[in-house]
C-alpha positions in Angstrom: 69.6 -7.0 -12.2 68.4 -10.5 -10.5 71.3 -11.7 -8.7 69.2 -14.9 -7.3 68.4 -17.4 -9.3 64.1 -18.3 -10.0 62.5 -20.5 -7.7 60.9 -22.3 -10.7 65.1 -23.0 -12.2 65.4 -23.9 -8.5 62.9 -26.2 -8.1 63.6 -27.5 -11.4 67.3 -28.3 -10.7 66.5 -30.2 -7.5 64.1 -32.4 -9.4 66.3 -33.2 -11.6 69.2 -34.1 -9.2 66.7 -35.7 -6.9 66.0 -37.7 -9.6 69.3 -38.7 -11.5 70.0 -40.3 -7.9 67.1 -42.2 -7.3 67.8 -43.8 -10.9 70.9 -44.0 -10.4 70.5 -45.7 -6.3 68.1 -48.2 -8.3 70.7 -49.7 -10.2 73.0 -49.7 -7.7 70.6 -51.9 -5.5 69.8 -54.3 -8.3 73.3 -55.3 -8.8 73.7 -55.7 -5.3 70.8 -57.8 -5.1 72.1 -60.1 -8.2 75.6 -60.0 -6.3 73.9 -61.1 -3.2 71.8 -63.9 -5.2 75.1 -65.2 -6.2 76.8 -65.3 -3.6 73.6 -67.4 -2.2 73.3 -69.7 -4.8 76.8 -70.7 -4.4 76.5 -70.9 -0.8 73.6 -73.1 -0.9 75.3 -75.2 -3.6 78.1 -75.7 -1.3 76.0 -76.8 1.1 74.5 -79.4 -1.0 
């Protein structure tokens, strides 16, 4: 009986997961960014 799992369902795994969170971390960013754009616009408006 195999009792570890293939390197191939390994890899495959952590390419997956790698890659949900790099999709996912790029979303994250861009609101940030839009957040931070706001936050400068109103700033600069303020300034005004």
């Amino acid at each position: 009986m195999k009792t570890k799992p293939s390197f191939f369902k390994l890899t495959a795994f952590i390419t997956v997961l790698l890659g949900a969170l790099v999709f996912s971390g790029c979303h994250t960013m861009e609101g940030a960014g839009k957040d931070i754009q706001k936050a400068g616009d109103k700033l600069e408006d303020a300034a005004k």
